[in-house]
N, C-alpha and C positions, 0 to 999 in steps of 0.2 A: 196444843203443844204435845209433843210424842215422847215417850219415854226411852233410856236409851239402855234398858233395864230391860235384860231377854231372862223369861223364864224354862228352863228345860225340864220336862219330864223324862225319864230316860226309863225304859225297862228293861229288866234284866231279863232273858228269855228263855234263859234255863231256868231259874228259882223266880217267886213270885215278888223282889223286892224290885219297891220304888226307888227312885232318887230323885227329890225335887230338891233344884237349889238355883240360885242364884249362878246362871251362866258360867259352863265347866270352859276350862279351854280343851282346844283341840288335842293335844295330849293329853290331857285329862278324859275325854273321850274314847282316843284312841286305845288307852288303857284299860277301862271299863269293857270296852268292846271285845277286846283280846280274853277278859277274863271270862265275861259272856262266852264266845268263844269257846273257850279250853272249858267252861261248866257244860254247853252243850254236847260238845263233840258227842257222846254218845246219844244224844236222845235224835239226832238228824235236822236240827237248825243249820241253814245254808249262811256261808259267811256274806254273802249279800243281802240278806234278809237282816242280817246284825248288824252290817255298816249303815245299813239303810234306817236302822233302829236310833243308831249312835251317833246318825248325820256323820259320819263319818269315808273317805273313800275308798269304794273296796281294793282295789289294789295296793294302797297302804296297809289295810289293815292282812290282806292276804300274805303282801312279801314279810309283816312284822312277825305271822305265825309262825311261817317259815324259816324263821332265825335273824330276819333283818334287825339291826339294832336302831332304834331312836336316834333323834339328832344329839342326845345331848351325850349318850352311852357312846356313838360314835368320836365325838369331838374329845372325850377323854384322852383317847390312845394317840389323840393329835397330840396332844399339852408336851411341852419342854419341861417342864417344871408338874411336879406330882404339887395335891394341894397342902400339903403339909410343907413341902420345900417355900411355895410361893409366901404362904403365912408367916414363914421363918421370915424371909425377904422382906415384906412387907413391913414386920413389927420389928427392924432391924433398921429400915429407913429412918422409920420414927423415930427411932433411940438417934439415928444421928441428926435429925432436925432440932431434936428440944434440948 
């Protein structure tokens, strides 16, 4: 029976810290990698060498240094409703249900 339980080691490749945990997601990697990243830039780590670290894909992680924002940073400026307005909404429903 196989386990469905991934373990990641992840190294940071400018400083010597580990990270072992129970299975990052993919933002959560691509995260990590950027920060690797922005800790390397001066000692000459290649961002290929760091997506390749992070299982991450280089040209994600290349357009995010370059100022691309995340899917979730982008989808904000989509929203009609800021999250405070929606909250108001929300717990505003409720008062008229009960």
């Amino acid at each position: 029976m196989s386990s469905n339980i991934v373990t990641f080691t992840v190294l940071s490749i400018a400083t010597s810290v580990y990270y072992e945990v129970l299975e990052f997601s993919k933002a959560q990697r691509l995260d990590l990698a950027q920060k690797a990243w922005e800790e390397a830039e001066g000692i000459g780590k290649s961002c290929r060498k760091i997506a390749k670290v992070h299982d991450v894909c280089y040209e994600t992680l290349r357009k995010r240094i370059h100022g691309a924002k995340s899917k979730v940073e982008a989808s904000h400026a989509m929203q009609r409703l800021s999250v405070r307005e929606e909250e108001s909404l929300v717990s505003w429903i409720k008062q008229l249900r009960a």
